[in-house]
matplotlib code that plots the C-alpha trace (Angstrom):
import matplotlib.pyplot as plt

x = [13.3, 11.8, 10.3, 8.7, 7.2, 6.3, 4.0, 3.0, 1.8, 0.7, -1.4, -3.0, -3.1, -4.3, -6.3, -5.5, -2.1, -3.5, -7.0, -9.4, -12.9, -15.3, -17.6, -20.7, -19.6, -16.1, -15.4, -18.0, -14.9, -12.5, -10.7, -8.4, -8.5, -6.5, -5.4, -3.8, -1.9, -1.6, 0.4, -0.2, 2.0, 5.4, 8.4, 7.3, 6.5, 3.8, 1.1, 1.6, -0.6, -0.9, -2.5, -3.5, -5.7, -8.4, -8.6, -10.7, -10.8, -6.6, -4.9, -2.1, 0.7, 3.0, 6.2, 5.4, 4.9, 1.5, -0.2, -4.1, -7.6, -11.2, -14.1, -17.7, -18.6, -15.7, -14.0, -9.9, -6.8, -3.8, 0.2, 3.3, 6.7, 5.8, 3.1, -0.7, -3.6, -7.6, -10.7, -14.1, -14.6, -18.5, -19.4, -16.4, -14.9, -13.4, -10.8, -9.0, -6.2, -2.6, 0.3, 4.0, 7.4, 10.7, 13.9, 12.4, 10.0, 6.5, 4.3, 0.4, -2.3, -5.1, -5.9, -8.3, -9.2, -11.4, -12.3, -11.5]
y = [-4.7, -7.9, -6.1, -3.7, -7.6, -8.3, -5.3, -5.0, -8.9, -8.7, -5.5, -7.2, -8.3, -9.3, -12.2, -15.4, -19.4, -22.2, -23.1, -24.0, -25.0, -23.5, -24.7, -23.3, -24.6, -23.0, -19.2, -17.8, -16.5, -19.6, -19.9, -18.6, -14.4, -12.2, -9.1, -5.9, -4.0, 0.0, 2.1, 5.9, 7.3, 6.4, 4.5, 0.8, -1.2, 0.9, -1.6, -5.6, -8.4, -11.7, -14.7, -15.4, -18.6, -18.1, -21.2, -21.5, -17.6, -17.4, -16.1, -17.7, -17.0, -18.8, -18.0, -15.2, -14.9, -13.6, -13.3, -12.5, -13.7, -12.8, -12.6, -14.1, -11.0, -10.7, -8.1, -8.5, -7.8, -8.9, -8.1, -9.1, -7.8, -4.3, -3.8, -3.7, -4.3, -3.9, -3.4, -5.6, -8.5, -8.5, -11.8, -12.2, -8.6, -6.7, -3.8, -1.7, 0.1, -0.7, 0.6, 0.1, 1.4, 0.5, 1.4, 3.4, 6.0, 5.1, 3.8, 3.1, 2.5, 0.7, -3.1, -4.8, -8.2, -10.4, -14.2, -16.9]
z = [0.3, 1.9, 4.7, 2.1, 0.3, 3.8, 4.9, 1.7, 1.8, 5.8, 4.8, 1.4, 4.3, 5.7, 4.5, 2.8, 0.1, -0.8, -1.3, 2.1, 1.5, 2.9, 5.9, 7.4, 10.5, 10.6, 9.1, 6.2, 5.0, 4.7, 1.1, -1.6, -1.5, -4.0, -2.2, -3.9, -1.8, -2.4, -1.1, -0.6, 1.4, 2.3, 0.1, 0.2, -2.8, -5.0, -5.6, -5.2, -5.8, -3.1, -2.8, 0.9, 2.6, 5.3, 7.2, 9.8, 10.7, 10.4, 7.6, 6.2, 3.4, 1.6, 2.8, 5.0, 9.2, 9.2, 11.8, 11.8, 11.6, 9.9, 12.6, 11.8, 10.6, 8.3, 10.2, 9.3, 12.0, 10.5, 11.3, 9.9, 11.3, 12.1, 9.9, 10.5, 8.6, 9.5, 7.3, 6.4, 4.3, 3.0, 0.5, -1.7, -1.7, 1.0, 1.6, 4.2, 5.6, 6.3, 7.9, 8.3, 7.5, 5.3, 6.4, 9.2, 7.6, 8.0, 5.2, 4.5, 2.5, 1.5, -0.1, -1.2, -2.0, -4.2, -3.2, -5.8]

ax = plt.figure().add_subplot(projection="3d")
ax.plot(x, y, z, "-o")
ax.set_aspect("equal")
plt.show()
């Protein structure tokens, strides 16, 4: 069930932990981001809720490996064990796809996320 937590986190991916201020010099998309994480196909976790950090382009999580950054233009690449995550970030929304699998059979679906 942790890998299910974990690809359900990597896909909500995807983007942000604790708070990062923001700088016009660094990412436009630097801070505290709420992702929701649904899942519509597959048996991991239904719908989960994360906080994640974007900190200079990188997305971070409390207690999680995640792996991933947000471009300039807010597009999102994110992994986490053996699930993916990729979609656009656009002011202080975004959303996406993910992909994954728990236990061995594959999972997916989309998130979406909402800047504090």
């Amino acid at each position: 069930m942790r890998f299910n937590r974990i690809a359900t986190l990597y896909c909500g991916l995807l983007i942000m932990g604790a708070a990062a201020p923001a700088h016009a010099a660094d990412n436009a998309y630097d801070g505290l981001w709420n992702v929701t994480i649904v899942t519509k196909t597959g048996s991991c976790e239904p719908t989960a809720r994360y906080p994640l950090t974007v900190t200079d382009g990188r997305v971070t999580a409390p207690g999680a490996d995640v792996s991933g950054k947000v471009g300039r233009e807010g597009m999102v690449r994110v992994s986490i064990g053996a699930a993916f995550a990729n979609g656009q970030l656009s002011g202080n929304t975004g959303s996406g796809k993910w992909n994954g699998a728990s236990g061995g059979v594959p999972c997916s679906g989309r998130w979406e996320a909402s800047r504090q």
